[in-house]
Every structure is written in structure tokens, then in C-alpha cells.
ROFI-386407 format. One record per residue (C-alpha): y, x, z; residue number from 1. Coordinates in pm, whole numbers. Example, Ala and Ser with C-alpha at 12.3 -4.5 7.8 and 13.67 -1.06 7.14 Angstrom:
<<-450,1230,780>,1>
<<-106,1367,714>,2>
// end
This chain:
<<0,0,0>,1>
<<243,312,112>,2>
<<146,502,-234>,3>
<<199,167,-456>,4>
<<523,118,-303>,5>
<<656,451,-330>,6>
<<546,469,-685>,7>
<<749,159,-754>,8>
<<1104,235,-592>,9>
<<987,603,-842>,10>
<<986,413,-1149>,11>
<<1296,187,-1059>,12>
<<1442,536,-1002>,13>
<<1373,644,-1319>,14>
<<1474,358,-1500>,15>
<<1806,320,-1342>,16>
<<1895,632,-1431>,17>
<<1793,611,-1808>,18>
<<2028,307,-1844>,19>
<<2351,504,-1789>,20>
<<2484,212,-1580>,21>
<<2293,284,-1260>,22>
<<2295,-116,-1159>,23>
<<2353,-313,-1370>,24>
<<2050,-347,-1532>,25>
<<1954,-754,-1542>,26>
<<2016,-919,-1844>,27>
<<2388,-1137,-1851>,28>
<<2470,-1478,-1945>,29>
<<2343,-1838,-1970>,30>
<<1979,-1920,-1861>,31>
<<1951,-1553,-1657>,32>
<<1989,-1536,-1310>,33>
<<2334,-1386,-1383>,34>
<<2464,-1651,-1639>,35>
<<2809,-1642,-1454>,36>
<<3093,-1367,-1554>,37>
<<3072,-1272,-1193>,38>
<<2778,-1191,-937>,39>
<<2756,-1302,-728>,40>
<<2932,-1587,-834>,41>
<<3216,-1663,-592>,42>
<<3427,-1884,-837>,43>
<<3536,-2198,-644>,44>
<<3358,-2172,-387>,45>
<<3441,-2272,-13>,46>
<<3440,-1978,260>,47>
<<3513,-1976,632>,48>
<<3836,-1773,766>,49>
<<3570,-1478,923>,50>
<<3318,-1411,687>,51>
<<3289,-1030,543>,52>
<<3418,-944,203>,53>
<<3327,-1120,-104>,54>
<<3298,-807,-349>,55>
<<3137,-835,-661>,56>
<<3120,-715,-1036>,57>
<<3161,-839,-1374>,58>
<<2835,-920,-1560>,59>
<<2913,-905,-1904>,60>
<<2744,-567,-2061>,61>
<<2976,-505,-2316>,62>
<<3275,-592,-2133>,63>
<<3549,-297,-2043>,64>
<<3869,-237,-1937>,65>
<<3833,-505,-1665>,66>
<<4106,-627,-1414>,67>
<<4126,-836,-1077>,68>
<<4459,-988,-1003>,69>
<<4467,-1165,-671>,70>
<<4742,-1389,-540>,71>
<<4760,-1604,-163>,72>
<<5101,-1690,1>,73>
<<5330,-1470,-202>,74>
<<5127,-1174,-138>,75>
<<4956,-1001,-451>,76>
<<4645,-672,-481>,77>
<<4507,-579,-767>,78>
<<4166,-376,-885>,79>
<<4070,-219,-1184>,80>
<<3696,-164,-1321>,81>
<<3354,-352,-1329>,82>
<<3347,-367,-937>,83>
<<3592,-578,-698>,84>
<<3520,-396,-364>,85>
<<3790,-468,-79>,86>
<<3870,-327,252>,87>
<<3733,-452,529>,88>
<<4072,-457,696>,89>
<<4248,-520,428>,90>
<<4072,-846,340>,91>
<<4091,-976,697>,92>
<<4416,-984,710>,93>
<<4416,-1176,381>,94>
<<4187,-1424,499>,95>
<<4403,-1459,796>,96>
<<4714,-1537,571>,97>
<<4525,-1790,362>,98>
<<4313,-1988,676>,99>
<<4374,-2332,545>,100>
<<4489,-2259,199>,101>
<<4357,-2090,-140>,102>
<<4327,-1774,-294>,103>
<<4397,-1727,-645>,104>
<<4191,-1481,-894>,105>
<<4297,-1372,-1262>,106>
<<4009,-1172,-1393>,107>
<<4083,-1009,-1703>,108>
<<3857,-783,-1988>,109>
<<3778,-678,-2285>,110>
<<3439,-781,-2528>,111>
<<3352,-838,-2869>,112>
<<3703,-737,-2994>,113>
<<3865,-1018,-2789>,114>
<<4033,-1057,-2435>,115>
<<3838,-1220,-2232>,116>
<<4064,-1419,-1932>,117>
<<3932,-1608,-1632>,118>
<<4145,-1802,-1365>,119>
<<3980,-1920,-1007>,120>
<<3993,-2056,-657>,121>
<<3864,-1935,-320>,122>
<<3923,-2181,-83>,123>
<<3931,-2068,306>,124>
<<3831,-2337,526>,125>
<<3971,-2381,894>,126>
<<3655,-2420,1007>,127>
<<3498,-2057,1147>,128>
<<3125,-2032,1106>,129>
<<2927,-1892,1396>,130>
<<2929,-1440,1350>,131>
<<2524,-1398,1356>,132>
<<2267,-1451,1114>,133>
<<1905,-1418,1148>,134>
<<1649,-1361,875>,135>
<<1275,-1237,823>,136>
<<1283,-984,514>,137>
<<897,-1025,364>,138>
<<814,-966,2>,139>
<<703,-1252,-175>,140>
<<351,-1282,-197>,141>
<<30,-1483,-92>,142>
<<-184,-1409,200>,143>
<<-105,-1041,304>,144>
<<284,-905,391>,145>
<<368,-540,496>,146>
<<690,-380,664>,147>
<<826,-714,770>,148>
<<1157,-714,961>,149>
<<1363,-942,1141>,150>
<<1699,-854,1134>,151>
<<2044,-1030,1278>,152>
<<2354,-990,1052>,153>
<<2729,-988,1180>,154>
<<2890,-1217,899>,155>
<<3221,-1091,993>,156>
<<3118,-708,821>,157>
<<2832,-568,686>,158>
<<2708,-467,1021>,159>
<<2284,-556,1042>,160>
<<2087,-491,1325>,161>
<<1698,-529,1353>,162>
<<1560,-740,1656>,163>
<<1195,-731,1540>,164>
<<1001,-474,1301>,165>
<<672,-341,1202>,166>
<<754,-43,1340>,167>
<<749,-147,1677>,168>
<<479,-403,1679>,169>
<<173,-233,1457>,170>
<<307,-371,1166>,171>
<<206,-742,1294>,172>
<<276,-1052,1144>,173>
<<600,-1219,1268>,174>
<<713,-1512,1222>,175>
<<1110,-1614,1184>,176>
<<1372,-1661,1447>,177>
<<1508,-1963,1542>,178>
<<1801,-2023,1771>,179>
<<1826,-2365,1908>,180>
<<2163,-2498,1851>,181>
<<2276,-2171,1737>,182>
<<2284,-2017,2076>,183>
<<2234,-1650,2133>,184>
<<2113,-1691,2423>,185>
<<1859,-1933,2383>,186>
<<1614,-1848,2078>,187>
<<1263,-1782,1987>,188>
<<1013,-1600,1727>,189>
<<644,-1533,1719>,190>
<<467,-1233,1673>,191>
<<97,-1301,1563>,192>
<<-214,-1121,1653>,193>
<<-374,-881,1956>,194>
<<-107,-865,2214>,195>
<<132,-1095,2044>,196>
<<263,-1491,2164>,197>
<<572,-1710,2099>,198>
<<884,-1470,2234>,199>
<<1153,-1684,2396>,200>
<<1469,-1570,2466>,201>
<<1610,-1758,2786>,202>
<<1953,-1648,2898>,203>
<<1872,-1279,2830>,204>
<<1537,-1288,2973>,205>
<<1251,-1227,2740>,206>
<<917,-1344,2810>,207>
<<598,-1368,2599>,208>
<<407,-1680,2615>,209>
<<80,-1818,2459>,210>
<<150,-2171,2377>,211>
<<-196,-2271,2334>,212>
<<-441,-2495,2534>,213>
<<-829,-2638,2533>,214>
<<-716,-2987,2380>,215>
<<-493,-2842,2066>,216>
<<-589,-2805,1741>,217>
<<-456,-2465,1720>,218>
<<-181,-2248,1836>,219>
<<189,-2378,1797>,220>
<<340,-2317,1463>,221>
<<657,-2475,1366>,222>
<<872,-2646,1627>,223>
<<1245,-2573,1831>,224>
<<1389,-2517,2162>,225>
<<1569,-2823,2374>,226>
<<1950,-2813,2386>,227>
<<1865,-2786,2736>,228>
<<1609,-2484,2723>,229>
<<1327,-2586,2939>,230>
<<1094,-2800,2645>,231>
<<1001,-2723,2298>,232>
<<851,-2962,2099>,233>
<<645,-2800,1835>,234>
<<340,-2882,1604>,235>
<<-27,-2756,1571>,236>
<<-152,-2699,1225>,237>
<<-481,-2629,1058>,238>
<<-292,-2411,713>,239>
<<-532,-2348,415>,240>
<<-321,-2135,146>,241>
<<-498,-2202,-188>,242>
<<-445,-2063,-560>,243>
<<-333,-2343,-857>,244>
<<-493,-2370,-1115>,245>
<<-243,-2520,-1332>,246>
<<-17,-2272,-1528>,247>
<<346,-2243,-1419>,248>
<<245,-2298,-1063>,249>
<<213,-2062,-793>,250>
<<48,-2078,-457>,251>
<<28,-2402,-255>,252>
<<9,-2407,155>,253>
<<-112,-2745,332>,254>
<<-237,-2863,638>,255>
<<-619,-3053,646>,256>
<<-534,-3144,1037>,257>
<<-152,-3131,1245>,258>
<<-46,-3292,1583>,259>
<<275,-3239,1762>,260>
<<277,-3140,2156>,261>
<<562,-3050,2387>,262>
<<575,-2730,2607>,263>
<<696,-2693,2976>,264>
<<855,-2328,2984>,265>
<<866,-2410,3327>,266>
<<609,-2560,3428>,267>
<<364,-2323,3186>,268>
<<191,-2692,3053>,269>
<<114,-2766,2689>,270>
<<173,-3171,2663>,271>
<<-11,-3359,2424>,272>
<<28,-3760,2338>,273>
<<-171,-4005,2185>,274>
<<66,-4126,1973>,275>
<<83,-3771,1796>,276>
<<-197,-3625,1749>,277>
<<-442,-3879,1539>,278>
<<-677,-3825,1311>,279>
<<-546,-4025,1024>,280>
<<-200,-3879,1044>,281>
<<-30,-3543,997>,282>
<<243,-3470,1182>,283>
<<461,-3168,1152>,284>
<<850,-3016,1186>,285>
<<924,-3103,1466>,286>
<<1304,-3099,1601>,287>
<<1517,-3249,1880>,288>
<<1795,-3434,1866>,289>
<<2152,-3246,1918>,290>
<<2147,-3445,2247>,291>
<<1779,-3374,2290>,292>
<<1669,-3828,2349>,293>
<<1504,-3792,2021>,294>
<<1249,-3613,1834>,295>
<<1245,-3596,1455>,296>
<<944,-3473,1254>,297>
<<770,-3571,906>,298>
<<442,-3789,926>,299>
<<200,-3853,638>,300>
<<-106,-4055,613>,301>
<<-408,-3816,648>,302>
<<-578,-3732,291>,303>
<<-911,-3534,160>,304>
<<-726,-3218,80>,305>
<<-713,-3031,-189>,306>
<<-883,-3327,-376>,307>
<<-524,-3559,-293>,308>
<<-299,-3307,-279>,309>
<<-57,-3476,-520>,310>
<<-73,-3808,-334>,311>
<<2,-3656,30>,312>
<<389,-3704,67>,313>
<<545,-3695,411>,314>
<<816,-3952,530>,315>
<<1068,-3855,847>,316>
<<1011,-3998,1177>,317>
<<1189,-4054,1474>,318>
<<1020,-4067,1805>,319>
<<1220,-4102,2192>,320>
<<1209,-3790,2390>,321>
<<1243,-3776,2784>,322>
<<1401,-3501,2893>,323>
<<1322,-3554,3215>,324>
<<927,-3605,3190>,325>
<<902,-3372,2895>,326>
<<721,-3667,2759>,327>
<<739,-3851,2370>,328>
<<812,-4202,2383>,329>
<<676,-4493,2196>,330>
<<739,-4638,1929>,331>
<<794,-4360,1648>,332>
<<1071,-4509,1374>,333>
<<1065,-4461,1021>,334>
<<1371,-4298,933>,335>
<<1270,-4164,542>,336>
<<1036,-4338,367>,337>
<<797,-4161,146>,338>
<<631,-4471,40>,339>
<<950,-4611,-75>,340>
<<1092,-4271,-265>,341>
<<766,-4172,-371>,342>
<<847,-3796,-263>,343>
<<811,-3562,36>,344>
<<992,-3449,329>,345>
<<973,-3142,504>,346>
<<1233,-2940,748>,347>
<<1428,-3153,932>,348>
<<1718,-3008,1118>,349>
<<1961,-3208,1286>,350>
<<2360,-3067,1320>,351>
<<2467,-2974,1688>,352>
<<2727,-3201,1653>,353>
<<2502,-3513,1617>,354>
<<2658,-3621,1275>,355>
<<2417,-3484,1044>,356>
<<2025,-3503,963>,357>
<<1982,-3176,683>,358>
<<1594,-3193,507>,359>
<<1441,-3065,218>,360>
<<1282,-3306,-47>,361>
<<974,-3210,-267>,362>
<<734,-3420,-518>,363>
<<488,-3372,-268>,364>
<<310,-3170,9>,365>
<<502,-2997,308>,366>
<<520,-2605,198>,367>
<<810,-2638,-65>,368>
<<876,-2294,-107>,369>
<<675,-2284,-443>,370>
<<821,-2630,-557>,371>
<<1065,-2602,-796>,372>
<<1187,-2945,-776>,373>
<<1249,-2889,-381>,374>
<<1601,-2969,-311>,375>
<<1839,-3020,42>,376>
<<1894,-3394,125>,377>
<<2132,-3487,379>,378>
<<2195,-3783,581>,379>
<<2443,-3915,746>,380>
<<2319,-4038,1100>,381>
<<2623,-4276,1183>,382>
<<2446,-4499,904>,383>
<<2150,-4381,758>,384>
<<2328,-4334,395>,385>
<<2225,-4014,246>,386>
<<2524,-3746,90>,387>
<<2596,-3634,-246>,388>
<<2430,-3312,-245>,389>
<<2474,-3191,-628>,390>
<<2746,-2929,-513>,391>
<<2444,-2774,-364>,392>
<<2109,-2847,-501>,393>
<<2030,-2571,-815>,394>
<<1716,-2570,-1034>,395>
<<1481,-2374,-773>,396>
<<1373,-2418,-436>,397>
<<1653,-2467,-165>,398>
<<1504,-2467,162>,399>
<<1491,-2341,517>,400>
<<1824,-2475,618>,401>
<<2004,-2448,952>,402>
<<2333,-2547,1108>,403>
<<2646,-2366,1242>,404>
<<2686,-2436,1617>,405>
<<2995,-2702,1550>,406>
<<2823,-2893,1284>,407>
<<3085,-2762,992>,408>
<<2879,-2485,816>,409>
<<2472,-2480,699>,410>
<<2293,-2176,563>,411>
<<2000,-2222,354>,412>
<<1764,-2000,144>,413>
<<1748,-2058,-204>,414>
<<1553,-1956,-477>,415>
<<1788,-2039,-777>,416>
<<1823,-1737,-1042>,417>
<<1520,-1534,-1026>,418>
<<1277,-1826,-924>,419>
<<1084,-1557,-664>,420>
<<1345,-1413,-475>,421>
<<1467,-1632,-170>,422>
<<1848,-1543,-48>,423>
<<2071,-1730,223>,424>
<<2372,-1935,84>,425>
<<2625,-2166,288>,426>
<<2811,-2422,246>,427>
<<3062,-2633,457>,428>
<<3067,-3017,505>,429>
<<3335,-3213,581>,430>
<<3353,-3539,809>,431>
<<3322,-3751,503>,432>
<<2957,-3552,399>,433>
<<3131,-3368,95>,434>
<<2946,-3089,65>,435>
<<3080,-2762,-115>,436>
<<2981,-2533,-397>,437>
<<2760,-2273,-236>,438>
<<2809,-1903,-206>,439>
<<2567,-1592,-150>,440>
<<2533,-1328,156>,441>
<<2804,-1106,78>,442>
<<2716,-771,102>,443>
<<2907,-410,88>,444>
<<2742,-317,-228>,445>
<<2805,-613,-465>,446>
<<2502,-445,-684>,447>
<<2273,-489,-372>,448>
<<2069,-778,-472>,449>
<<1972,-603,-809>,450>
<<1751,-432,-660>,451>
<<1646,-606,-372>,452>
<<1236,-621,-361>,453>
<<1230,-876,-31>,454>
<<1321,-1236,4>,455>
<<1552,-1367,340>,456>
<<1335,-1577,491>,457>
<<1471,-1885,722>,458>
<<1781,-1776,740>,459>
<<1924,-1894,1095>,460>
<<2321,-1912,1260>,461>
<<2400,-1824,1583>,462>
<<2728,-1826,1748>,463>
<<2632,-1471,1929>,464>
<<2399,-1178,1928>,465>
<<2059,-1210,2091>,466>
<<2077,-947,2303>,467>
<<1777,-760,2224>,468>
<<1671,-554,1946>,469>
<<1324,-418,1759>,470>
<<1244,-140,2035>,471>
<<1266,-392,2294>,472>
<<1076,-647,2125>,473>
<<826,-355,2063>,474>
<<783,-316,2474>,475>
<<723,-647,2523>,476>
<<452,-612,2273>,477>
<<277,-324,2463>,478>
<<337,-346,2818>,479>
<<408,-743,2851>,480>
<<125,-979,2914>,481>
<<122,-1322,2761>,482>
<<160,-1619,3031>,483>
<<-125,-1861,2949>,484>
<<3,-2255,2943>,485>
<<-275,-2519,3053>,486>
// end
């Protein structure tokens, strides 16, 4: 796996070098994954008043002599060349002048014997979006992963730092980080195999836990902390990964058996109910309520799987929670009907401010990753009357949302270019559900993502840094011992 690998980032080498241009390599224009005159593309789109430069370069090949004029409340910079690449002070203190207001962008070059001219719009919101970002970097595959990292990004600069890598842990499986609410101080991850458990991060203490007892089908898998940090209400899942067979299709994940249960951090009990765990029904995603009286999760009528694959479509479900109990209530509510849409729902994540219900919508099945079709859905919970999301939604998988602390700002990852590569886009709502245009992780090198070999998996906000980072993680993994829940 080491040699392979080596022998690959060799042969990129080599053919960077023997274009002349050592980046910009990719193929420009429509139907590529760089089919606007800028990448990323940043034209029109929404940002918040803290987030880290927007630098990028022009994408036409044959273009030359290009320049960036840049206007915002009678103040005025300009660049010359293919690459826009600010100051990190300097473009603070523009994004201070312009909170509120726009910023206006002449870009300017020469192709094909012609000037090319280009006039457009950033528009800073009021609205800050919480500093930290959390993401697993894995390399998209099928049943095997290598070198995976978990790493939190400061949105306000480039600054990353890694909570959780192979380095540390014996190059285990990990799964992603979730913060509930998008606290710092109140998060959670899994790291899989000998001497791993579910790692919860309580107020700065870190404790390892194995959330597993005689009457569940199987460890806990997907699921979220309580706004008030002593349940989490998660599901257990038989997963069979299996190989299409159709062309044009990739891999497909599903579950032949999922219940939901609740665990007492407290208490060290695993709580299972009745009304959640049948046979005839999977349940999965799990996710409180931002005032923590509900549970939301997607239900589906249990079929013979792989045989009804196609037919197995998941509708969203709202159950009562008791915060006091740690029990689910009865009766469970549709809230999205399958039946009625003849599609499937998957990721449910409700906004902190209690406005907003944010899920991902597929033809069928609950792993959308693969699903082209998969697109964000969003819901207004005042009513029930779902949002214009076509400011948003793009031609690949969008997926593995989450929400700013305030409710203002979601981050999602999204497949749309390449069709293999997953990176983490935002986008800002306002109180009336309009959603904006979308833009890309910015990053210091605006070439980065050329030659990026990992996707950012579940890309999560929080509003401050954990507080712990991969060396620690990789102590807990030695020396800790895993409580046991009954």
C-alpha cells in the first residue's frame, strides 16, 4: 500500500512537471469539473464576515495577461496573473469594511485574440459562522481505507490541526466527528477495533466508552449527543457493502437489520424500546431535537435485501424524547413520507435554533454517497413546507450536512465536479428559507484541490476547538480502558 502510493504522488510528479504549468493541469470549461472561468468558483456567492481568504485562479488554458480589479466602500486592490492570492490581513480588514454589503470583482484577460471581461458579486453576510470545522480525510474507496485523519480547521485562516490520526491509533478505522450543537466542548467520534470505543468529549474530559450491550443488534453506529450532554440517541446496524452490477454504478451500503437505543453517559446503561427496534422496520439516523423533546430518525418497512433494494425507501420520523427518563415516547409521527414521494431519506439534522429540519433525499436506500441523484432537502419546522433548495443542489451527491451553532450557516460535502471526490461547501439561510449559492473550503493554495487524492468526509461546525488533538487521542487509545454500558 506504502510502495503503490509513493509510486503514484512519483508519477503525478512527473507529469506536473512535463506540463510547464505545474497545476493547472484539469481540463477547462463546460461539462468539466472546472466549467467556470474561476476555481473555485466564488462568483456570487454568499460568505460570512470571518471566513479565510477566497483565493483562486483563472481556468481558461489559453488565457494570459489576466487582471483582478476589486472594489467595496470606495476602497479599490488590484492583482495581476492567473492566481488571486490575498493577505490574510489584508483581506480581513476588507471583509470588515464590507460586513453587510458587497464586494465587487472585474476580472479581465486575454484568449483567442479577444478580451475576455467578467463582472461579479461577493456578498458578506452579517451573520458569522462558527471558527472550527471538522472532517475525516479517507480516500474514496470500498471496504479497506489507509492513513485516515481527522482533522479540525480554523475557517478564519488556513490554520488545520489533527485531533485523530493513524499515526497514533495503529492506523485504525475511525469514524467522523460530530459536535452536538456545534459545541466544542461537547463532541464525539469512534475509533473501531482492539482497544478502540465511541470517544466523547464532555467539557474537556475525554473518556472511551463501549456503547454496546447483550440485547443490541450490534455496536452503535450513527447517532448524536443531547443539547444537554448526558443521552445520545443512536442506532444499531447490521451494514453489508455490496458491488453493482449495473454499469455506471458504484458500490451500494445497506442495512438487512437496524434499531435505535438511547445511552446513559451517566448512568453507563444502553436503553432499548419496543417501539424501535422491530423486526419489520429499519430504523436509523437518529438526532435530537435543538431542544432535545424530540427524536428524529428515518424508518422504512423491512425488505429481503439485496433482492428489494430498489423498493426500500426510508420516510422521516418523529418520536417524543424524555429528557428526564432518557426514555422514547410513543407514538412515532410521520414527518416525510416515502410512500407518498416515492424516494428516500437519510441524514436528518435539525438547526440549533429550532427553525430548520436539513436531510438528504435519494431514489432509494440510506447510503447516498454513491447516488447521484442524492440532493439536500430542507424543511421548514414552523410548518412542515419544504425550501427551495436549487441554489444548492448540483448534479452529484450533496450530503453529510451540519449546522452552524445559530442556525444561519450549513456545511455539507458534495460531490459535484469530479463525481468521486467529496469536499465541504456552505451556504447561509435566511429567516424566510432562501438558501444561497454555495461556495468551496477556501484554502491558501487556490491550486490545492487539483491535486487532492482524499475526500472531506462529514464535514462538521463547531463554534470552538475541541481541546484535544491526535497524540492525545492516541493515549487514550493505549493506556485508557473502555467503560462497558449494561
Amino acid at each position: 500500500m506504502k510502495r503503490s502510493k509513493l509510486l503514484l504522488s512519483a508519477l503525478l510528479a512527473v507529469l506536473l512537471l512535463s506540463c510547464g504549468r505545474p497545476y493547472d493541469v484539469r481540463p477547462a470549461g463546460p461539462g468539466t469539473d472546472r466549467d467556470s472561468f474561476i476555481f473555485p468558483d466564488y462568483t456570487d456567492v454568499t460568505i460570512p464576515p470571518n471566513i479565510a481568504p477566497l483565493n483562486f485562479y483563472y481556468t481558461d488554458p489559453e488565457g494570459k495577461e489576466f487582471t483582478t480589479h476589486i472594489f467595496a466602500n470606495g476602497r479599490a486592490i488590484a492583482f495581476k496573473g492567473r492566481e488571486v492570492v490575498w493577505k490574510e490581513k489584508i483581506w480581513r480588514e476588507w471583509l470588515a469594511a464590507a460586513a453587510g454589503a458587497d464586494i465587487t470583482v472585474e476580472s479581465a484577460w486575454s484568449s483567442g485574440g479577444a478580451r475576455q471581461f467578467r463582472r461579479w458579486t461577493l456578498h458578506i453576510a452579517q451573520d458569522r459562522i462558527d471558527p472550527y470545522l471538522t472532517y475525516r480525510l479517507i480516500e474514496p474507496g470500498f471496504e479497506v481505507w489507509d492513513d485516515l485523519e481527522i482533522q479540525e480547521r480554523n475557517l478564519e485562516s488556513f490554520s488545520v490541526r489533527v485531533i485523530s490520526d493513524w499515526r497514533h491509533t495503529g492506523n485504525k478505522c475511525m469514524n467522523c466527528h460530530i459536535h452536538s450543537q456545534g459545541r466544542g466542548d461537547l463532541s464525539m467520534f469512534y475509533l473501531r477495533g482492539e482497544g478502540g470505543g465511541a470517544i466523547l468529549n464532555r467539557g474537556g474530559e475525554l473518556r472511551k466508552l463501549t456503547l454496546k450491550n447483550d440485547t443490541m443488534i450490534s455496536p452503535t453506529v450513527y447517532g448524536e449527543i443531547h443539547p444537554d450532554g448526558r443521552y445520545g440517541v443512536f442506532s444499531t446496524n447490521i451494514i453489508i457493502p455490496a458491488m453493482h452490477s449495473e454499469g455506471g454504478r458504484r458500490m451500494e451500503v445497506f442495512d438487512t437489520a437496524s434499531d435505535l437505543c438511547v445511552a446513559d453517559f451517566d448512568g453507563k446503561r444502553m436503553l432499548t424500546f419496543p417501539e424501535t427496534s422491530r423486526e419489520d422496520v429499519f430504523e436509523t439516523f437518529p438526532v435530537f431535537s435543538a431542544d432535545g423533546n424530540f427524536v428524529y430518525y428515518c424508518a422504512a418497512p423491512a425488505h429481503p435485501l439485496p433482492a428489494d433494494l430498489y423498493q426500500t425507501m426510508y420516510s422521516l420520523v418523529r418520536i417524543p424524547f424524555d429528557a428526564a427518563t432518557g426514555t422514547l415516547g410513543d407514538p412515532a409521527d410521520t414527518v416525510w413520507s416515502a410512500t407518498k414521494r416515492a424516494a428516500s431519506v437519510c441524514h436528518p439534522k435539525t438547526s440549533p435554533n429550532g427553525r430548520w429540519l436539513l436531510f438528504t433525499v435519494a431514489a432509494y436506500g440510506t447510503f447516498p454517497i454513491n447516488h447521484s441523484e442524492c440532493d439536500l432537502c430542507l424543511m421548514d419546522l414552523s410548518d412542515g413546507s419544504i425550501m427551495d433548495m436549487r441554489a444548492v443542489n448540483a448534479e452529484k451527491s450533496d450530503t453529510y450536512h451540519s449546522w452552524s451553532s445559530d442556525g444561519t450557516w450549513f456545511v455539507f460535502a458534495s460531490k459535484r465536479g469530479d463525481g468521486l471526490y467529496g469536499k465541504p461547501y456552505f451556504s447561509h439561510v435566511a429567516p424566510d428559507g432562501t438558501v444561497t449559492k454555495p461556495f468551496l473550503l477556501p484554502q491558501k493554495n487556490p491550486h490545492y484541490y487539483d491535486t487532492m487524492l482524499r475526500s472531506f468526509n462529514v464535514p462538521d461546525l463547531g463554534n470552538a476547538p475541541v481541546g484535544f488533538d491526535a497524540a492525545t487521542i492516541g493515549k487514550v487509545w493505549k493506556e485508557m480502558p473502555a467503560e462497558s454500558f449494561e
